[in-house]
PAGULO-729105 format. One record per residue: residue in three letters; x, y, z of N, C-alpha, C in turn. Coordinates in steps of 0.1 Angstrom, whole numbers, plus 5000, padded with zeros to 4 digits. Atoms other than C-alpha are relative to their C-alpha. Example, Ala and Ser with C-alpha at 12.3 -4.5 7.8 and 13.67 -1.06 7.14 Angstrom:
% PAGULO-729105
ALA500949885000512349555078500950125000SER499149895000513749895071499250115008
This chain:
% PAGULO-729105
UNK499350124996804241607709499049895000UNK500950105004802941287699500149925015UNK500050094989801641057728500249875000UNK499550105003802640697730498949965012UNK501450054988799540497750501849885004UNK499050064993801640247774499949854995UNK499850135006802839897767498949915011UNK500350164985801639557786500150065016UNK499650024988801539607825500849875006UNK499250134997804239357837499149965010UNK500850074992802939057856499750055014UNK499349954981804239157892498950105003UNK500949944992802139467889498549994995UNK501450015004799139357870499549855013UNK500350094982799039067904499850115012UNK499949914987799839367930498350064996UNK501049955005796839567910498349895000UNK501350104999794439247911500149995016UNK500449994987794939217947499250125007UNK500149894994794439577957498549984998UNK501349965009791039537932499349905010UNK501250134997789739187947500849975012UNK499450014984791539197985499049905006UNK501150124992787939057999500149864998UNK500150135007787738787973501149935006UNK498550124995791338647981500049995015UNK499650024981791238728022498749905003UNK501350114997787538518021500849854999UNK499750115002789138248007501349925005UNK498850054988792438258028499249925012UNK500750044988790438238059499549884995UNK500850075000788238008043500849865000UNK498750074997791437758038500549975010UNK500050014987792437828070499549955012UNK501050054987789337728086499849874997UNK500250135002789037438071500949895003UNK499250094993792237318077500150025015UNK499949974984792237438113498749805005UNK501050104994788637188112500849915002UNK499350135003791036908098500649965011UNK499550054990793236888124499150055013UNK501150034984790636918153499149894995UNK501050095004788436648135500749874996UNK499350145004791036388121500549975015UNK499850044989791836148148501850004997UNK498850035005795736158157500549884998UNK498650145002798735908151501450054998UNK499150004993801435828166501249904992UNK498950125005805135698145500850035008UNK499149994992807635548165501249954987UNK498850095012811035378146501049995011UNK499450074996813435168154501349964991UNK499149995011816735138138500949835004UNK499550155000818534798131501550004992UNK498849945014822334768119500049825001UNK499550145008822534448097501449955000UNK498550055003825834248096499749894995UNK500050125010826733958078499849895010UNK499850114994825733618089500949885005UNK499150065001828633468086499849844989UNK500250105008827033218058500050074986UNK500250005012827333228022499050104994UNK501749945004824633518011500150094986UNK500449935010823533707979500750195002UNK499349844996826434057983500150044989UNK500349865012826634347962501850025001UNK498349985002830334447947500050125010UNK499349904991831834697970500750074990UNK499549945004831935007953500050185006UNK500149854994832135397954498850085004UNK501249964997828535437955499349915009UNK500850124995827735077973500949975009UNK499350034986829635098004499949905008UNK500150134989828634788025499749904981UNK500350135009828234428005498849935001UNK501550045000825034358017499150114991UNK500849905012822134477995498850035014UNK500949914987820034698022498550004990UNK501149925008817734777995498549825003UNK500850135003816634367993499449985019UNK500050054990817134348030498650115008UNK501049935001814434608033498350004998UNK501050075003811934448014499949885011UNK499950134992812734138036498950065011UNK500749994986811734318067498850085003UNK501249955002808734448053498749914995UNK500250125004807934088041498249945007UNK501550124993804333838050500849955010UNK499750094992806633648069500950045013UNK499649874985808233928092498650045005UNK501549924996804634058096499449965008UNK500950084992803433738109500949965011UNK499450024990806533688133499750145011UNK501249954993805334008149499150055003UNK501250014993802134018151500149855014UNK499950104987802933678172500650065009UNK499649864990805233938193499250035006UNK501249894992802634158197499149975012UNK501150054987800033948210500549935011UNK499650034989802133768234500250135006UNK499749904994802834088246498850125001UNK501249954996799234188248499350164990UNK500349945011798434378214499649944989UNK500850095014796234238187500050104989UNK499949915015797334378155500549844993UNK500050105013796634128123501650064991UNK498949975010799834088099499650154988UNK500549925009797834278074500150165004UNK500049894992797334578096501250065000UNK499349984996800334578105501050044990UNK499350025010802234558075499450134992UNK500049915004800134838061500450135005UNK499649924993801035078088501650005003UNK498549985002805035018083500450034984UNK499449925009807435198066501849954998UNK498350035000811335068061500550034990UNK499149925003813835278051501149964998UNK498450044997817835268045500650154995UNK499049854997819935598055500949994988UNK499149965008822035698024501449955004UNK498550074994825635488025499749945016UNK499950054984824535278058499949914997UNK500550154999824134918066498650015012UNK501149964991820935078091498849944988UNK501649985009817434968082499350085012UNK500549904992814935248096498549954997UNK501250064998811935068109498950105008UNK500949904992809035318115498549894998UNK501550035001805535198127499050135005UNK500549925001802635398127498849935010UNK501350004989799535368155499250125002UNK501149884997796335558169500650005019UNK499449994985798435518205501550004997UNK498749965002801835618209501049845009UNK499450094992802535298232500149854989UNK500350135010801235018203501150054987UNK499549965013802935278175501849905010UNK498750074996806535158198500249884998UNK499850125005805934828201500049924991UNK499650065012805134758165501149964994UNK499150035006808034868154501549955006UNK499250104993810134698181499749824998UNK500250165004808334358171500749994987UNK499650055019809034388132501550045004UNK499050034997812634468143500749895008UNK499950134995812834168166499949874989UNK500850145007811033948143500850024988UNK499149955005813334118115501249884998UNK498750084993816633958132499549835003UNK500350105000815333678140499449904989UNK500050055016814133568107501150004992UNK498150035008817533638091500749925005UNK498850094992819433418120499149884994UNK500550195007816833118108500249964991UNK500050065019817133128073501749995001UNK498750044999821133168080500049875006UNK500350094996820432898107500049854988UNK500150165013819132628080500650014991UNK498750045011821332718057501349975002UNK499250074996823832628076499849865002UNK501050204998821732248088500949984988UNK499850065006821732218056501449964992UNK498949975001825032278046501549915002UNK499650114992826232018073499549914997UNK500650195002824031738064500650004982UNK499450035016825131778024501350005004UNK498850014993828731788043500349845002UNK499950114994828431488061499349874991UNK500350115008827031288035501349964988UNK498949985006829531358015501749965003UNK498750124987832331198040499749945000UNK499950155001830630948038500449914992UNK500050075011830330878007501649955001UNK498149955004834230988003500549855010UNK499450084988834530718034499849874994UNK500450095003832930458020501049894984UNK499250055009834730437989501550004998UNK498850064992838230508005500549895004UNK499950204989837430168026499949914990UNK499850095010837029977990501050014995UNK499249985010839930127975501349965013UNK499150074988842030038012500349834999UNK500250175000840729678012500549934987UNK499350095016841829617973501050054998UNK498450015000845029747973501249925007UNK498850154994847029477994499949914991UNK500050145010845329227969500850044984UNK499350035013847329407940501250014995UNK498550054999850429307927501350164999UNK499449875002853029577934500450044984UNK499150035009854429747904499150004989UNK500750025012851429687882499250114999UNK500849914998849129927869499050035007UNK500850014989846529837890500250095012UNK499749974990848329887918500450195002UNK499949895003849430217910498950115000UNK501249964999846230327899499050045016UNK500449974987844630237934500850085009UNK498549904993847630407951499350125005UNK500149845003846430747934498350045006UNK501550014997842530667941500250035016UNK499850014987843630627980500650145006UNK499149804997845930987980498750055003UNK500749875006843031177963498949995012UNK501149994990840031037986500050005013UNK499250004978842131038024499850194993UNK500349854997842631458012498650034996UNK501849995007839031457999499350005013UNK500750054990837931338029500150115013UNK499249924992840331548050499450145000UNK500649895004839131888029498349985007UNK501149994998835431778035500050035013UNK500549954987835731748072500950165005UNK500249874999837532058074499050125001UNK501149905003834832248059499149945008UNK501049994987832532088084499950025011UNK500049944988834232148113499850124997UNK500249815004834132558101498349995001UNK501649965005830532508092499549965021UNK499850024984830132348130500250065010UNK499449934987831932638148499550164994UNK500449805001829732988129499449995008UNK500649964993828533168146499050114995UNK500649955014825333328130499850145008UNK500249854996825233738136498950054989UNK500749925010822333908118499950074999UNK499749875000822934208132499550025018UNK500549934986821234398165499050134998UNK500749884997818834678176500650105004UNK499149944996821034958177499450155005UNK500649924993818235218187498649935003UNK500850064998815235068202499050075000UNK501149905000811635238200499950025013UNK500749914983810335458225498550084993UNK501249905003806735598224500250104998UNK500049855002806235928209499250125006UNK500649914990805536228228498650064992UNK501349905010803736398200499249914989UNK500650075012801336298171501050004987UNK498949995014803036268135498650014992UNK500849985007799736288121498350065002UNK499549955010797936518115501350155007UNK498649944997800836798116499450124999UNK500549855005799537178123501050084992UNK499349905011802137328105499450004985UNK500250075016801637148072498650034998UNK501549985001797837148079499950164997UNK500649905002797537498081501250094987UNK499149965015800237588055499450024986UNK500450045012798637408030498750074998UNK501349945000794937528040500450164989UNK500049855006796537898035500449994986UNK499449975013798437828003499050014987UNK501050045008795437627987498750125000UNK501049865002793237927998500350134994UNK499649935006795438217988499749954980UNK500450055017795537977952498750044993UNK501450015005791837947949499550145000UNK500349795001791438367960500550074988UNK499349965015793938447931499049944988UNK500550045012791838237908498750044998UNK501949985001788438317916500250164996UNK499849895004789538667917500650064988UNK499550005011791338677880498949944995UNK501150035008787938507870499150114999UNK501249874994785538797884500650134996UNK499149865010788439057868499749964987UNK499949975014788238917836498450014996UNK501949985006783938917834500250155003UNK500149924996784539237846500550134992UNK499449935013784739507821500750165001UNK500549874994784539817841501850085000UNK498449994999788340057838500250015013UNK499950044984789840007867501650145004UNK499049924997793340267864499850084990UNK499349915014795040527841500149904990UNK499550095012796740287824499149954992UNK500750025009793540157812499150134993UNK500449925002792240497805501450064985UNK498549995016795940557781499549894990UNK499850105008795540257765498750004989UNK501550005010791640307756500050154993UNK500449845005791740707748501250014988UNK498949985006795140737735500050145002UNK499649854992795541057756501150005012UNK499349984988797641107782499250015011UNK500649974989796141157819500550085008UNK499449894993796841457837499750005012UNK500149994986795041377868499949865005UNK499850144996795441037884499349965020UNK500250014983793640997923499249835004UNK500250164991793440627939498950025006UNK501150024992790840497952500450005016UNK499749994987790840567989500750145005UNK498849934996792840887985499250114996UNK500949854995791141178000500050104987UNK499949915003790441467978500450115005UNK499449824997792641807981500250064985UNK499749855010793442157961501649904997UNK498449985003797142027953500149914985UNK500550075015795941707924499650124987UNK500649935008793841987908500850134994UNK499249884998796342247913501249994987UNK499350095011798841997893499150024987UNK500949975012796241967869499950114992UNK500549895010795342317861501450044992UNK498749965010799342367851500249924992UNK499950095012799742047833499150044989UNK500549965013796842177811500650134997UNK499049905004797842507808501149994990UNK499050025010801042407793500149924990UNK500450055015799542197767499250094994UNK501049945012797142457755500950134995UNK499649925008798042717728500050135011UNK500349854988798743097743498750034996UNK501449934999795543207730498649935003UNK500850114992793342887745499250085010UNK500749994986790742997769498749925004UNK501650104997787342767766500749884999UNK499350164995788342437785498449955002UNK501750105001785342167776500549905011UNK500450074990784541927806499549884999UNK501750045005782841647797500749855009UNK499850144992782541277811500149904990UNK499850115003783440947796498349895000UNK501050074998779940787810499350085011UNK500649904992777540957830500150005020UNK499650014989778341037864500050145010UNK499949864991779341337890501550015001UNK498449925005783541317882500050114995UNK499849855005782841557857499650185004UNK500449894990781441847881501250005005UNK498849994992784041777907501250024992UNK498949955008786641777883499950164989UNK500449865001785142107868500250105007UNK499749904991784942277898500650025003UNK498850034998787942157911501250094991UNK498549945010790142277880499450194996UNK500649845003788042627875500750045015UNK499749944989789042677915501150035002UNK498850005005792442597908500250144990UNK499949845010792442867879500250115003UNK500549865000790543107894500950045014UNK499249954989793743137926500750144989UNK499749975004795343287899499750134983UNK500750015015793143417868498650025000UNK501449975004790043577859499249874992UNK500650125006788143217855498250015002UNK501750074997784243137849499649854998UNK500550175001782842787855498450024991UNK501350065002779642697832499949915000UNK500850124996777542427843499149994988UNK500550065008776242277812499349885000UNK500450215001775241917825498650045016UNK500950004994772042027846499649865011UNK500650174995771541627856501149995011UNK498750084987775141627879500350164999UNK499849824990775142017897501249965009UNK499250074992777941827919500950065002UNK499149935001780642087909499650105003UNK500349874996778442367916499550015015UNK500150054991777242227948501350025014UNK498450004992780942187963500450115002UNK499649894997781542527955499350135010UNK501149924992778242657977499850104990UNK500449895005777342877950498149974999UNK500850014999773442957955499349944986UNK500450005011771142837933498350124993UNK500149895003769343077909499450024985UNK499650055019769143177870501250004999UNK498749995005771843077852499749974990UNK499750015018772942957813498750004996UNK500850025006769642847808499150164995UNK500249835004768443207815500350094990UNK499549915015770843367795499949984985UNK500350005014770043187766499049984998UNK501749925000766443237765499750135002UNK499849844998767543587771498550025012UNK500849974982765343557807500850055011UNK499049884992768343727823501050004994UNK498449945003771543917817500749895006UNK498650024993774743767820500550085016UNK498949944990776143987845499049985012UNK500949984985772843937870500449805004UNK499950134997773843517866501049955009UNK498750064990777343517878499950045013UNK500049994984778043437912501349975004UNK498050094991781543387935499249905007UNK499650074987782243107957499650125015UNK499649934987782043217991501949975007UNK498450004994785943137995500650124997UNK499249845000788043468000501149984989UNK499150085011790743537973500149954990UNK499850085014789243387946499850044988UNK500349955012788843537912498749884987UNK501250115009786143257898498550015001UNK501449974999782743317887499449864993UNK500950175004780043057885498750014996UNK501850015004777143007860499349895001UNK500850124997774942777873499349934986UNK501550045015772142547848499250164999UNK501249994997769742737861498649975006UNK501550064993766042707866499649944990UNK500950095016764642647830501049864997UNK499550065005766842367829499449894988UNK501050075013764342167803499950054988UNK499749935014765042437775501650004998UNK498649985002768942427781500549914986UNK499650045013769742177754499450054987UNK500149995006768242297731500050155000UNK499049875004769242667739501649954995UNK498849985004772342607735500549954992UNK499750025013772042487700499950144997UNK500749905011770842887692501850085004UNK498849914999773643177686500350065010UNK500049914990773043317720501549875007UNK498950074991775743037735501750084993UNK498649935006778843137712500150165002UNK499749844991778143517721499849985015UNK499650014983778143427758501450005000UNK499250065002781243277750501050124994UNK499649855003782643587731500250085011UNK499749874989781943817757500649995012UNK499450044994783343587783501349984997UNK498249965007787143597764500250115008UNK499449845002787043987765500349975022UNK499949934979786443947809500649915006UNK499150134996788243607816501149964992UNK498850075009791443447807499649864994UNK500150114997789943097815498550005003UNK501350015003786442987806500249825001UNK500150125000785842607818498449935002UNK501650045011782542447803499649865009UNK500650184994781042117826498949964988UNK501050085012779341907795499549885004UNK501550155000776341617799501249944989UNK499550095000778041277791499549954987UNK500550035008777541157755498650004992UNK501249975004775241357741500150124987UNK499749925015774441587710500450135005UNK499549864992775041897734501549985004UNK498450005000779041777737500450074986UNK499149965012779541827701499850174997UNK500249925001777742107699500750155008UNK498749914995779842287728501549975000UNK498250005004783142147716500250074990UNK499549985011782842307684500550155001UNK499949824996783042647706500950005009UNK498749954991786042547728500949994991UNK498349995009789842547724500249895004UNK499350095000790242217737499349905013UNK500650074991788641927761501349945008UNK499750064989789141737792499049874997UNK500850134995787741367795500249965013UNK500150034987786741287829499849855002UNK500250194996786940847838499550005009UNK499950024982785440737873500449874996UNK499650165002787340417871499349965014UNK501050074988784840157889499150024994UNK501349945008782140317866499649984988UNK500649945020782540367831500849834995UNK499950165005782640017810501350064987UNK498549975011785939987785499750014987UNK500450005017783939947755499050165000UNK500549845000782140317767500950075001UNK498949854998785140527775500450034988UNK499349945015786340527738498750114994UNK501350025001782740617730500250135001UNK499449855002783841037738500650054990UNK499549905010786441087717499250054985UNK500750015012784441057684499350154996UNK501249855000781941367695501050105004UNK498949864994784841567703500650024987UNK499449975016786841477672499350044993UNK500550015014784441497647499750195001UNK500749874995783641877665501450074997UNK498249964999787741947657500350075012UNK499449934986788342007694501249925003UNK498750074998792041937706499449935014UNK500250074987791741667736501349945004UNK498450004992794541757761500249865007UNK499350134993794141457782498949955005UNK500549994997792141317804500349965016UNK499650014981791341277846499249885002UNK500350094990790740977864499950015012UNK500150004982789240947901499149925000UNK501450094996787040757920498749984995UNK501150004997783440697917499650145008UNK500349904985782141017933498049984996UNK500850014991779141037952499350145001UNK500549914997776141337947500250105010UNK499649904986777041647968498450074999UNK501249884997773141807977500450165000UNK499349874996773042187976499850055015UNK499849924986773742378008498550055004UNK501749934998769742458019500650135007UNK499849854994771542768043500650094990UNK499249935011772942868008498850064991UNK501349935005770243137996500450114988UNK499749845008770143417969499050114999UNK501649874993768443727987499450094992UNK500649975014766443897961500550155001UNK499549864998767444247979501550004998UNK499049975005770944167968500749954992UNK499350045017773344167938500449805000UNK500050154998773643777929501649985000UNK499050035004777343827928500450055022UNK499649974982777443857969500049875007UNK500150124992778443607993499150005011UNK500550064986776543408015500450005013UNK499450034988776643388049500749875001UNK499950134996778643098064499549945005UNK500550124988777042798077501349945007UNK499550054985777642618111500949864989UNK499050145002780642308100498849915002UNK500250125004777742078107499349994984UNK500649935012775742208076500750034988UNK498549995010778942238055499949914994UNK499850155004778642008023501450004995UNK498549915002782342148015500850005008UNK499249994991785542138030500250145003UNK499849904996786642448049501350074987UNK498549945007789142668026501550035006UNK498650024993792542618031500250135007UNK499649864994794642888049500550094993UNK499649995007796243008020498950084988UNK501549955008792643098004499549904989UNK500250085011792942807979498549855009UNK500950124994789742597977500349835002UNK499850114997789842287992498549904993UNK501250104997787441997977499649935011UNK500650114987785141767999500949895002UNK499050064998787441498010499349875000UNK500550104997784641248016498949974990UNK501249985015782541237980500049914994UNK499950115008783840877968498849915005UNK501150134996781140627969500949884999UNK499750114999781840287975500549934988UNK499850085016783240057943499249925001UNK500950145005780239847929500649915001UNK499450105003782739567930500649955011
């Protein structure tokens, strides 16, 4: 069955996955957000807006109106009337307010600390002022709405004066030339054109005269409305500026922001695999063992494991190669781990081939002794090397390095490894091989199994070194079932109360040590070995 490595990680979980990775980075810089806006609002001085609402009416003079339509509900233009009362010449009527009223605030000041508004469909203007006191913020904008009104009644005011004196000049005139055209009509002869003529001069300027004073009694009797204060300011209880919600809203968002970014900077310098997915995508294997960072080691991963392989390998498969991605102590633990697994079921032997990481042989408490190296220097028998676990129930034998470990690589270039290997078929079903991490002794023992394992510690092994395995495997024509991902793990020491007594066979258990002395979990109840649960080292990162 052909494997298919995986597509793109969608966004959603390549974000969820950068959080989990850089949690510190982004929660530093929350807080750090946080605190700073927290400073903001304890260090910025407050302020205090009051507002004051004004409803405009018509003056009852002649003024600059807007059509009355479906969008432009009143006839007055709010929008101009707005500007008005945000004006130099509203600014400077109250500030003279003010200070009669025992507040020294310059036009200027003043005028930059207002704000006027107009409510959607209203004839309201919404006069807010702004102060470092809640009592000066009221009165501002009770002056600029006084001073407001009363600026619109003056300019209506003189436009009306004026209005009346261009009126009444205008009667005059009309009067004056009436009284010429009175006084010469007796002198002209009835009947004649003349007289006719004046006649019609005398009609037009008596209603001329009549129309004018009409329109100046009306102009005489407005009455000028520019509107009223239809909510008056009141000091505000609270500040308006600055605002802890907003303050710290923003602090968090802009810090979460800057955490996300710093942290997607420091992922992408960061070469190191971090999941499976990058382990499929770099190997083009499948992963058969998958364990999160933080997530205890148990027998049930491994357990999964030893049947997932199993049912990839051929029936007559029995030498399973071990090896590591980059050098480390996964590949032990996952050695021993899937040999312990085996051996619930199956005549299994573990060899320890990687002298430099004993980590797998360690977990299992098997003493230390001769082993491989021994046998292939022919400095002992096979059968005096193997040793059990001390867990009850188990069918798994364990060849340590050894002692000569400094001749092992290059024994096990000679013919004595492939007759080990021989003779271990005929007495096991399942022969699982721990191999040193890119080196000429992988190829050399792949070319004698049925099939490898690549071991990742994501957090460890760099992306441009994990590919960096298959090569010494392929080129050795070994099938490579898949591979396991875990943690970072963490040297396990051997057991010092773990001895091999010379007066007896090396295939005898140890006494148990006291639980404090235990580098090993206790064996389940069931008899199945339990790994150490606490072996992950920290993530470099």
């Amino acid at each position: 069955m052909t494997f298919t490595p995986p597509a793109a990680e969608p966004p959603a979980n390549a974000c969820a996955a950068l959080l989990r990775r850089r949690w510190p980075t982004v929660l530093a810089l929350v807080l750090l957000g946080t605190g700073v806006a927290g400073a903001g609002l304890l260090a910025l001085p407050p302020a205090y807006t009051a507002a004051a609402q004004v409803l405009v009416l018509s003056t009852g003079v002649q003024e600059n109106n807007n059509l009355v339509t479906a969008r432009q509900r009143e006839p007055l233009n709010l929008d101009t009337e707005a500007q008005v009362a945000g004006s130099a010449v509203v600014a400077s009527r109250a500030a003279e307010l003010l200070r009669a009223r025992r507040h020294e605030v310059s036009p200027t000041d003043l005028r930059e600390s207002l704000a006027v508004s107009v409510p959607p469909n209203s004839a309201i203007l919404l006069i807010e002022h702004t102060a470092r006191r809640p009592g000066l913020a009221a009165a501002g904008a009770q002056a600029v709405a006084e001073a407001y009104l009363a600026n619109r009644a003056h300019i209506a005011r003189a436009s009306v004066d004026a209005q009346i004196r261009a009126l009444r000049q205008s009667i005059a005139e009309a009067g004056a030339r009436l009284g010429r055209v009175t006084v010469a009509l007796p002198r002209a002869k009835r009947g004649t054109a003349r007289h006719v003529r004046l006649a019609q001069q005398r009609r037009l300027l008596t209603r001329q005269a009549d129309a004018l004073g009409a329109k100046l009694d009306g102009l005489t009797a407005v009455s000028i409305t520019p509107g009223h204060v239809i909510s008056p300011a009141r000091p505000p209880v609270r500040p308006s500026f600055p605002n802890p919600p907003l303050f710290i809203g923003s602090g968090l968002i802009l810090g979460l922001l800057a955490g996300l970014g710093l942290a997607a900077l420091r992922d992408r310098g960061d070469t190191r695999v971090r999941s499976a997915r990058d382990v499929e995508r770099l190997l083009g294997v499948p992963v058969l063992l998958a364990i999160e960072r933080g997530r205890p080691l148990s027998a049930a991963p491994f357990q999964e494991l030893a049947r997932a392989l199993t049912d990839r390998m051929d029936p007559g498969d029995q030498v399973v190669l071990v090896t590591t991605a980059a050098p480390g102590h996964g590949g032990g633990v996952v050695a021993a781990s899937l040999a312990a697994a085996l051996g619930e079921a199956h005549d299994t032997v573990l060899i320890c081939a990687d002298p430099a990481a004993p980590t797998g042989v360690n977990l299992l408490r098997v003493p230390e002794g001769p082993g491989l190296a021994e046998i292939l220097t022919r400095h002992s028998p096979a059968a005096e090397t193997e040793r059990r676990p001390p867990t009850p129930s188990t069918r798994l034998r364990v060849i340590t390095a050894g002692l000569r470990t400094g001749e092992l690589p290059a024994a096990i270039g000679t013919p004595e490894f492939p007759g080990l290997l021989e003779r271990l078929r005929e007495t096991a079903r399942y022969v699982v091989v721990q191999a040193p991490a890119l080196s000429h002794s992988v190829q050399t023992l792949a070319r004698h199994a049925d099939g490898a394992l690549i071991v990742v510690e994501a957090g460890a092994c760099d992306r441009a070194e994990a590919p960096r395995a298959l090569p010494h495997l392929t080129r050795s024509g070994v099938r490579v079932h898949g591979a396991a991902v875990l943690p970072v793990q963490a040297a396990v020491a051997a057991d010092p109360s773990v001895r091999l007594r010379p007066d007896s066979p090396p295939a005898a258990e140890p006494a148990s040590p006291g639980p404090e002395s235990r580098p090993a979990a206790e064996p389940a109840s069931s008899g199945a070995w339990e790994p150490q649960p606490a072996n992950a080292r920290p993530d470099p990162s």
